[in-house]
Structure formats: structure tokens, C-alpha cells
C-alpha positions as CSV (number, residue, x, y, z in Angstrom):
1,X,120.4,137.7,96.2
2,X,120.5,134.0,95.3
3,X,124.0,133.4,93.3
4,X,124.0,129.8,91.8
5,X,125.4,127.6,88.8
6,X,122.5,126.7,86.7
7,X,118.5,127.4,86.0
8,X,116.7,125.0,88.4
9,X,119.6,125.1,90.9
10,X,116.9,128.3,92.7
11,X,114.4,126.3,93.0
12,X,115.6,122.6,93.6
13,X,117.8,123.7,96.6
14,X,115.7,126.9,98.3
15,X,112.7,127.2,96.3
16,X,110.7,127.3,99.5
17,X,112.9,130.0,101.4
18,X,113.1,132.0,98.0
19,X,108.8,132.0,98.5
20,X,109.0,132.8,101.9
21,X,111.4,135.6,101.3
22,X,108.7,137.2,98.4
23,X,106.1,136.2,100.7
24,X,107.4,138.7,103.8
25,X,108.0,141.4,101.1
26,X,111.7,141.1,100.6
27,X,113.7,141.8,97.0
28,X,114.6,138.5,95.3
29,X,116.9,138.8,92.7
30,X,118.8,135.7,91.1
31,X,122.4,135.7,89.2
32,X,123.0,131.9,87.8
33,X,126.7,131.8,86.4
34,X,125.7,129.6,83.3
35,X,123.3,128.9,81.1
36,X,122.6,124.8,81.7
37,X,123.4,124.5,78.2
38,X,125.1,120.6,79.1
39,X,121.6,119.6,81.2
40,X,120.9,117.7,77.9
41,X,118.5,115.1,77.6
42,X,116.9,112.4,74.8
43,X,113.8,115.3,74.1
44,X,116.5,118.0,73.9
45,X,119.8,116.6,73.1
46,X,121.2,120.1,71.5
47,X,123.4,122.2,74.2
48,X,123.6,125.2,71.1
49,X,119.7,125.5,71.6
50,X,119.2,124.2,75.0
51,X,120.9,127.4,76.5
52,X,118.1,129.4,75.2
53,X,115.2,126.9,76.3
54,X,116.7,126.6,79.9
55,X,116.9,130.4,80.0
56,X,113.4,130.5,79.7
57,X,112.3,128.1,81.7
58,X,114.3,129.4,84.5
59,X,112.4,132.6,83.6
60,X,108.9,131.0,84.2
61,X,109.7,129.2,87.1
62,X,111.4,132.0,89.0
63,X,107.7,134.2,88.4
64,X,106.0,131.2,90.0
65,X,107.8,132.4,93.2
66,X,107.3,135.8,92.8
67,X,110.9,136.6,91.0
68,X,111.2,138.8,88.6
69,X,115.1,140.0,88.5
70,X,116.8,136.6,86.9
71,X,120.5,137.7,85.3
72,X,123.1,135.4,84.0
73,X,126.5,135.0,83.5
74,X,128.5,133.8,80.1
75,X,130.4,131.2,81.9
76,X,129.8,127.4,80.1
77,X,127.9,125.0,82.5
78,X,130.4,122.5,83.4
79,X,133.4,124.2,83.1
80,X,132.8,126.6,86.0
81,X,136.7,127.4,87.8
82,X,137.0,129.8,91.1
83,X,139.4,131.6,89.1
84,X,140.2,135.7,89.5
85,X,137.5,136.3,86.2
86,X,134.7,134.9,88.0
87,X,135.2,136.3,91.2
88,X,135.4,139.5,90.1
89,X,131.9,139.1,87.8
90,X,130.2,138.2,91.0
91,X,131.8,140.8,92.7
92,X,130.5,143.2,90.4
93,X,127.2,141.7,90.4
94,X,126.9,142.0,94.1
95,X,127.9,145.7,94.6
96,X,125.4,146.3,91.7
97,X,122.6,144.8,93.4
98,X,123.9,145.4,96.9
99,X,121.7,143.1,98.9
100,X,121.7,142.4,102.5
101,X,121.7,138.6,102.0
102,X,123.4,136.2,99.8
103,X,122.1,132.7,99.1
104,X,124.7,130.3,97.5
105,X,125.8,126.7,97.4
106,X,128.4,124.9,100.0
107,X,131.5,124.5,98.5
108,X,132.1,121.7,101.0
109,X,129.6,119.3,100.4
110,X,131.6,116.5,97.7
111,X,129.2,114.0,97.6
112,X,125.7,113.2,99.5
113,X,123.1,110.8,99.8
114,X,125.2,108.0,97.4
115,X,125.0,110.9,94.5
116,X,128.2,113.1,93.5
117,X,127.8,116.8,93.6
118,X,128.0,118.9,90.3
119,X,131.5,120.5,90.7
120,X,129.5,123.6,89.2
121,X,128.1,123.6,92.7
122,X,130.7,123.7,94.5
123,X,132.3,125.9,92.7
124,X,129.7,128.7,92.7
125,X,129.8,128.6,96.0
126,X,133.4,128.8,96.5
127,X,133.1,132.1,93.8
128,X,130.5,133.8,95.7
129,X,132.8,133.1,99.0
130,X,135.6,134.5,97.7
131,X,133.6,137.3,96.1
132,X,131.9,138.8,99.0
133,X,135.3,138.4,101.1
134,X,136.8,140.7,100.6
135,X,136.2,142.0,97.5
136,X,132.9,143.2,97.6
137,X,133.2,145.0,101.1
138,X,137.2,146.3,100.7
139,X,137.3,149.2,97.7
140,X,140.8,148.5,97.5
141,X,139.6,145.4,95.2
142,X,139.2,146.0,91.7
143,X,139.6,149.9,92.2
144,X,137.7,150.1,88.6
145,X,134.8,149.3,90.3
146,X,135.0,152.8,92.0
147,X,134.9,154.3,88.5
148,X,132.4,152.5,87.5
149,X,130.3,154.2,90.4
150,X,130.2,150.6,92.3
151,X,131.2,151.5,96.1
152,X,132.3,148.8,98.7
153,X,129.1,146.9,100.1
154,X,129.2,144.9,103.4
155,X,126.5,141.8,103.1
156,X,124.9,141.4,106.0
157,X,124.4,137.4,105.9
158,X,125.4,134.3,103.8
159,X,123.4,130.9,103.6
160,X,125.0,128.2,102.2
161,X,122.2,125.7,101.3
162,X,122.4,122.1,101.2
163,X,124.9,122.5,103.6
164,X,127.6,119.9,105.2
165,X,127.0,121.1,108.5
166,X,123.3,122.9,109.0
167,X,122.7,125.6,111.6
168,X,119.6,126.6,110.7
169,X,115.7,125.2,109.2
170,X,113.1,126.8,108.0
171,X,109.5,125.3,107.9
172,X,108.7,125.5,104.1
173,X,105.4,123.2,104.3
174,X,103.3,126.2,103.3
175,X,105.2,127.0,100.2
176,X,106.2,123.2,98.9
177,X,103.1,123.0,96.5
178,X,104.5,126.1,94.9
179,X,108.2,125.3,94.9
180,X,107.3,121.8,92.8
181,X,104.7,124.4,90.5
182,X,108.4,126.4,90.0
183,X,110.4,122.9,89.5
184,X,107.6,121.6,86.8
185,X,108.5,124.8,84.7
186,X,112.1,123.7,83.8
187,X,110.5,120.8,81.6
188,X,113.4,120.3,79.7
189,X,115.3,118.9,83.2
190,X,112.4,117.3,85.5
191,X,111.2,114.3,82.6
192,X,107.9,113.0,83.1
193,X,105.7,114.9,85.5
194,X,104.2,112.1,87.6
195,X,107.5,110.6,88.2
196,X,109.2,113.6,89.3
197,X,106.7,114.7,92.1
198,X,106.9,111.2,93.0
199,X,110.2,111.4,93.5
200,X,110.1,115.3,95.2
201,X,107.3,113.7,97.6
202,X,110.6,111.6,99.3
203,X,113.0,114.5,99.8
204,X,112.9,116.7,102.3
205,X,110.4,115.6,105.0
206,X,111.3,115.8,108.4
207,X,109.3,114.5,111.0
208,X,108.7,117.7,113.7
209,X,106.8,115.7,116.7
210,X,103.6,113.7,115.2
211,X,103.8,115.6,112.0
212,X,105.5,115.7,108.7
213,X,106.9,118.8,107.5
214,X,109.0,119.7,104.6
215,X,112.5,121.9,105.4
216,X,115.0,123.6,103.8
217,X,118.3,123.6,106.0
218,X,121.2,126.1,105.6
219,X,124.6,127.2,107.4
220,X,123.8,130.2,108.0
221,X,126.6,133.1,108.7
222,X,125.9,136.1,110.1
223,X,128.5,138.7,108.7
């Protein structure tokens, strides 16, 4: 279950572990916690109609990867708070779908690479945190959940991506051709084409001996 802030945020931080993960037969399900409705640019400069457009696209791209559970939220992009509301949405969310793993954002990482880190990020990440600890796994939290017929659910493991400190690579070199085929679907965020794989090309290659090799890294906890 990959729990994130906004369409594209799937693919632009694990798009090559979400392939892998549909490649080896495992369930991959998304829940973003807003609709991207402030991503606004000079070809779509509405955020009433961009929400629907970025839903969408988000829709498209996660098929690319072989994803075809995509849910939202209602919270407004930007304006994401770790407050008791949104932890227990993504509590809810996560005993629903009770999966064994949960992808989501560092909450640590501030800043990277000279660029500022959406506080949406962050923020997701601190709301999944504090979701599946303790409330998804204790049913003494949000006992309506019980009525509801939504027992306790342990999670197995949590990788934060784009993390501060990584403890863990995977080798995505097989699926990177596919991940940008995913990216290019959100056209109302990547701009020009040709400019934006040009860009992509710089990211995330790693030299492994004599060879290049594209990564995704992660803190991985085993729960």
C-alpha cells in the first residue's frame, strides 16, 4: 500500500519498486491524501478543474505500472496537518486494505539537493507514522472501527522513500523506461516532454562497479 500526498508523488519517488512489486505478483494499491489541485501551471492555471485532470492522470499512469486500486482522500493539497482527522482516515484506510507493507514519505527529510521539500510530504509521512502506530494495530483506537467490522491489523514493514538516512536499494534499471512512461502521463505536471526526460536522465544513477544503474533507496523498517 503506497500512502502519499499528491498524484505523481507514486511514481516520481518509487515508480520503479511499485513495477517491481506488480512485476513479482504482489497487490499494489495507492491512497494519495489530496487531489494536487495547487500543482497549477501556465497550460492549466485552474485548481477548481485541475483536481479532476490530476485525478486522471494519476489514474493513467498508475495502469502503466500495473496499478489498478488508486483511492483518494478530501484533504486540500497544501494544507495537509498530522492532525487526529487525518490519522484516523489513514488508519481507516489501512485496516480496510490490510496490507503487509506500507510505502510512505520521510517525514525527516526538510530540504535536499538545494530544493525545499513540499511540507505535504512530510506530512504524509508523519500521518501514515502515526497511523499505523498504534492505531492501526491496537483496537483500543478508534473502537468504531470495530463496528464498522475493521479489526486491528499489524503491518509487517514500512519504507520510507527518499529517505534521510537509506538502509536499503533496489536495482530499478529494468523498470526505469516504464516509470518515465508512468511520469509522462501526469502531463499537466512534467511540461515539455523532451525536457523532462532530460532532466529524469540525471537523477538517480548510481554507478555499481563499471556500470550505471538507476536506484530507488528507502529506510526500510521491519515491524
Amino acid at each position: 500500500m503506497v500512502i502519499l500526498a499528491h498524484p505523481d508523488d507514486p511514481e516520481f519517488f518509487l515508480g520503479g519498486t511499485i513495477a517491481e512489486w506488480v512485476k513479482q505478483g504482489h497487490e499494489v494499491s495507492y491512497l494519495l491524501l489530496t487531489k494536487g489541485q495547487r500543482g497549477v501551471s501556465p497550460g492549466y492555471p485552474d485548481p477548481v478543474d485541475l483536481d479532476k485532470v490530476r485525478v486522471r492522470e494519476q489514474q493513467n499512469a498508475a495502469a502503466k505500472l500495473g496499478v489498478n486500486k488508486v483511492d483518494f482522500l478530501d484533504f486540500q493539497d497544501g494544507y495537509l496537518v498530522a492532525d487526529i482527522e487525518a490519522r484516523k482516515k489513514v488508519a481507516r484506510e489501512i485496516r480496510k486494505t490490510r496490507p503487509d507493507v506500507v510505502a510512505t514519505f520521510d517525514p525527516l527529510l526538510i530540504y535536499q539537493r538545494g530544493r525545499i521539500n513540499h511540507p505535504d510530504h512530510r506530512t504524509a509521512g508523519q500521518i501514515v507514522i502515526d497511523a499505523i502506530f498504534p492505531a492501526v494495530g491496537n483496537s483500543a483506537f478508534f473502537p468504531e472501527f470495530l463496528e464498522e467490522g475493521l479489526l486491528a491489523h499489524q503491518v509487517e514493514e514500512l519504507w520510507l522513500s527518499v529517505p534521510v538516512e537509506a538502509n536499503f536499494e533496489l536495482d530499478v534499471t529494468q523498470n526505469w523506461q516504464l516509470r518515465l512512461e508512468a511520469l509522462l502521463e501526469h502531463v499537466s505536471q512534467v511540461g515539455e516532454p523532451a525536457k523532462f526526460l532530460e532532466i529524469m536522465e540525471t537523477k538517480r544513477q548510481t554507478r555499481w562497479g563499471e556500470e550505471m544503474r538507476y536506484v530507488e533507496s528507502f529506510r526500510r523498517l521491519i515491524l
